[in-house]
N, C-alpha and C positions, 0 to 999 in steps of 0.2 A: 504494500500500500504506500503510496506516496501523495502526501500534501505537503504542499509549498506556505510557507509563510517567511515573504519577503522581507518585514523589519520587523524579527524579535520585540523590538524596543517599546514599539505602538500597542503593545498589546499586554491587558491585564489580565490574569489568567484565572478563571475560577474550573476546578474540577471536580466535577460529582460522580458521586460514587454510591451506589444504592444496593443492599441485598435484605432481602425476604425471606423470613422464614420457606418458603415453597422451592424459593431459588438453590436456599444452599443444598437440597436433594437432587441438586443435579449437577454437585461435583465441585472440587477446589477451584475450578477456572473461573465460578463466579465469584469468590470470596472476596471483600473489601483488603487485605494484603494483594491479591491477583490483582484487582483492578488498579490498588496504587500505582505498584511497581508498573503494570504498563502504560499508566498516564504519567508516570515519572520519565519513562525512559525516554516516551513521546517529547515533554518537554524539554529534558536534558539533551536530548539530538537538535533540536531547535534554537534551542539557546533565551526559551520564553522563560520570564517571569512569572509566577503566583503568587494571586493576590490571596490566595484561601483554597482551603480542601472542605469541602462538603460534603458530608457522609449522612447518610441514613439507612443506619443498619438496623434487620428487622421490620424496617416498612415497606408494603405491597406499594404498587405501581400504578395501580390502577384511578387513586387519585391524588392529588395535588398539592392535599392538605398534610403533609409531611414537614418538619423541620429546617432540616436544614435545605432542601428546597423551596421551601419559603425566604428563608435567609440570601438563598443564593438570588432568589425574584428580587428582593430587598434591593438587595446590592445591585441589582443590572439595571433598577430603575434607578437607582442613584446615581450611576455611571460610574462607579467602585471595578468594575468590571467589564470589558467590552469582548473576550473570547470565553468561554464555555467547551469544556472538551468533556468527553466521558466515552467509558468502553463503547457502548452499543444504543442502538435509539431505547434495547426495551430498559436499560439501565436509567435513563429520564423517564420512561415514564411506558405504562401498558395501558394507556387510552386512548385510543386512535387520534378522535378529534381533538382530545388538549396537545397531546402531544405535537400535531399538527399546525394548532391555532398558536404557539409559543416558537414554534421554526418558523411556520412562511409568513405570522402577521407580528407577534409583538417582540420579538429579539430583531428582526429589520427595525421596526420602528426605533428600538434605541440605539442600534448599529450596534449589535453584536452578533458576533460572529459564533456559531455554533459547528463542530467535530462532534462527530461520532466514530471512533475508530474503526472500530472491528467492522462495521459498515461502509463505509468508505464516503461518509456526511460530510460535507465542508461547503454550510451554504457561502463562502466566499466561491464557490468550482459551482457558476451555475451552469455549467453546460456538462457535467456529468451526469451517467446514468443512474448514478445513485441515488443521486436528488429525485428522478425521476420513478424511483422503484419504493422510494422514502413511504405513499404513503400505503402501499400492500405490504413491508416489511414491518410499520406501525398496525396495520388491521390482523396479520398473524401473531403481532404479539399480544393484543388484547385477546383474538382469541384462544390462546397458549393459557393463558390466566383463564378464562371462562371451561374450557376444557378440564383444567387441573382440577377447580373447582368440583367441577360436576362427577370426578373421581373420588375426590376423597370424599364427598356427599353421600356416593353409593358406597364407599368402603363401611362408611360409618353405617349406615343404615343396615348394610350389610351382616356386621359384627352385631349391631343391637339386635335384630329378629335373629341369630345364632346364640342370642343369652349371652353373648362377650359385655364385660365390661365396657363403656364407654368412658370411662375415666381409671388415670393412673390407680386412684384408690378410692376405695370405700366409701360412703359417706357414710356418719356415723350420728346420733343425734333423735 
């Protein structure tokens, strides 16, 4: 993958980093160590500054109302902020349309600039395909979350009509 960024200097870097209970079941590649180090290594080959790492560990994606993504909104209306990098789009966020409505309307409006690595995002590269493919790559990942859902729904349902416990322990009382 190669993205160009011309002057380091211009740019303030915020990077977020998000995992879910749901996510970490599918392996160390999502872990917030995993996603530092490759938003580290990203910025370290470029020669960017950051201005903040923003994490939210343990919150779903699916909506908005999270932490340190809030924090990071904070900051990009402020102009604290004017590039945004993080692993992959479903790492900002598993809801099609916010996800969508934050890349092509309100991060232009403040000029910032949004990476998604592991996707190949860089709305500063408007004539890539990726941009292009951005927003069925956004609609599989909300459906990824709606899917998982509806698994573990039927696992549990499943275990209750078999007489399994649905919780670690007992109630007692």
């Amino acid at each position: 993958m190669y993205l160009e960024i011309s002057n380091p200097m211009d740019y303030h870097v915020a990077l977020y980093i998000r995992l879910s209970k749901e996510d970490e079941t599918e392996g160390p590649s999502q872990s917030v160590t995993n996603q530092k180090s490759l938003l580290n290594e990203f910025v370290q080959q470029h020669r960017l500054s950051v201005y903040d790492t923003y994490v939210d560990d343990g919150w779903s994606g699916t909506d908005f109302d999270r932490p340190a993504v809030q924090r990071l909104l904070s900051d990009a209306q402020s102009g604290k902020i004017n590039l945004i990098i993080c692993k992959d789009l479903s790492r900002f966020g598993r809801n099609y349309i916010e996800v969508g409505r934050y890349v092509d309307y309100i991060f232009p409006s403040y000029n910032i600039r949004f990476i998604a690595l592991n996707d190949n995002v860089d709305t500063a590269s408007k004539d890539t395909s990726a941009l292009d493919m951005m927003p069925i790559v956004n609609l599989f990942n909300e459906w990824h979350v709606a899917s998982t859902s509806k698994k573990i729904k039927a696992v549990i349902e499943a275990n209750a009509k078999a007489g399994k416990y649905r919780t670690t322990c007992a109630p007692f009382g």
